[in-house]
N, C-alpha and C positions, 0 to 999 in steps of 0.2 A: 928113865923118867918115872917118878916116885908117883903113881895117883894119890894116895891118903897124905900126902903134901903139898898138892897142887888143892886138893880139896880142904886142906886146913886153911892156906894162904885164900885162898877166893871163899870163903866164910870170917875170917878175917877183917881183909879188906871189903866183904859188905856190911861187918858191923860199923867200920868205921865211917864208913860212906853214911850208916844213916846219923849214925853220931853227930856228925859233921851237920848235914840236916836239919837236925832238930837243934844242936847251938843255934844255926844261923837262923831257924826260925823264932827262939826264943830270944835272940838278939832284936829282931825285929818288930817280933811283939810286945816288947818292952819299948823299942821307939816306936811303934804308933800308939801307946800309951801313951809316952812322957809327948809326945806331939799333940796327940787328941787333950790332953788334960791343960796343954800352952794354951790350945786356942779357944776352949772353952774358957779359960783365965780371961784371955784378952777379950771374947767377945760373947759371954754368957747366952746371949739371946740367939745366938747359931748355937746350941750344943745341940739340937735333934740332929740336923744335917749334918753335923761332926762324927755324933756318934755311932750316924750309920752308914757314913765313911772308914770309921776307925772300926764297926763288927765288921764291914766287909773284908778291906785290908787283911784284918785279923785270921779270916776264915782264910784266904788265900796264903799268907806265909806258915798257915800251918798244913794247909794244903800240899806242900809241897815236902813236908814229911812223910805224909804217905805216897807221894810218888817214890819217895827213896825207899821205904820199908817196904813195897810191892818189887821194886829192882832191885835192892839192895840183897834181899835174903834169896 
């Protein structure tokens, strides 16, 4: 068993891991954009309550890129 290859491979696969992460949080922050910006359309006079719905959301799916960059590396 090779160490400086098991060490390449598990540096590797936690770049990908947070890669993986941060797409899926930038997916998601982009729908609770195009969400938050629907229902302030439809109902202007809710946009406060929307929009701190949509910073909370916000701070949580990016939240959890650093849980990956804390595991990941």
């Amino acid at each position: 068993m090779n160490i400086p290859i098991i060490l390449a491979e598990a540096g590797i696969s936690g770049s990908i891991q947070v890669g993986l992460a941060a797409l899926g949080a930038a997916l998601g922050v982009g729908l609770i954009g195009m969400g938050a910006s629907t229902a302030v359309g439809r109902n202007p006079g809710a946009a406060t309550p929307i929009l701190v719905q949509a910073i909370l959301s916000t701070a949580f799916a990016e939240g959890i890129v650093f849980f990956a960059l804390f595991l990941g590396k």
